[in-house]
C-alpha positions in Angstrom: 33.2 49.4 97.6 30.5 52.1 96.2 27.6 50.6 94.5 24.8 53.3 93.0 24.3 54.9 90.0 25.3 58.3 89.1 24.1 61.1 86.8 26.1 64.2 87.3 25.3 68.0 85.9 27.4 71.1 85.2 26.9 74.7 85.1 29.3 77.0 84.0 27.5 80.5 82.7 24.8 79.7 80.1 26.3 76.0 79.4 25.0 73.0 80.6 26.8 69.2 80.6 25.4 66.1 81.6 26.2 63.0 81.5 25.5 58.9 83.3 27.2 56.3 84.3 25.1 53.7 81.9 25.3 50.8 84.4 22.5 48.9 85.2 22.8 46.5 88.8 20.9 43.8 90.3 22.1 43.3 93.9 25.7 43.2 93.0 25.5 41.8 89.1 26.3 44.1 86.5 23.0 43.7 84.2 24.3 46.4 81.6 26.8 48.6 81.4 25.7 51.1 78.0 22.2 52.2 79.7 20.8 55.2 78.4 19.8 57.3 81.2 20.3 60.4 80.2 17.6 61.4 76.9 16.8 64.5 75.1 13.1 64.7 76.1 9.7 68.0 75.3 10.7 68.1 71.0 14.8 67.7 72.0 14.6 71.0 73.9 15.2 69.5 77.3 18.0 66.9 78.7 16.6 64.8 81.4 18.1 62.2 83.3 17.3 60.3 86.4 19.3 58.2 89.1 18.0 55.5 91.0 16.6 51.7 90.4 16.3 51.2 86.3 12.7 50.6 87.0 11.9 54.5 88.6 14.4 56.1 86.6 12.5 55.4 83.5 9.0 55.5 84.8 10.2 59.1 86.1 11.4 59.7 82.8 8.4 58.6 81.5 6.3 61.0 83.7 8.5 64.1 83.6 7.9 63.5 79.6 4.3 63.5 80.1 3.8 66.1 82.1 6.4 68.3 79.4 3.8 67.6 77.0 0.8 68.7 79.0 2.5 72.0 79.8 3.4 72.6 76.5 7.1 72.7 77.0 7.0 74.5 80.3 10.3 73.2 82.0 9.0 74.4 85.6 5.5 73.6 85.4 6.1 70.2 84.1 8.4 69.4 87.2 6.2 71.2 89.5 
């Protein structure tokens, strides 16, 4: 059995998909299964999502936002 979380990206030429899985664990308990992990973040200019415990993933949300806004939109400054 495969517990984790997944948020999976795509390339192909200038297009971009990505998407999550929504599901939110505790131990082996399904907590929620329509999560949002996966948010248009920086004025809806950049899609941002994070894998990991529910708790991370959104303070890493949180802080990649943050930083976005500091650097004035600038993708690779902000995760720098």
């Amino acid at each position: 059995m495969f517990k984790g979380t997944t948020i999976l990206c795509v390339r192909r030429g200038n297009k971009v998909a990505i998407a999550g899985d929504g599901q939110v664990t505790l131990g082996s308990q399904i907590i929620k299964a329509s999560a949002k992990k996966v948010r248009l973040i920086g004025d809806a200019k950049v899609i941002a999502g994070f894998a990991g415990s529910t708790s991370d993933a959104m303070t890493l949300l949180e802080r990649f936002e943050k930083r976005l806004d500091e650097n004035q939109g600038h993708l690779l400054r902000a995760a720098a």
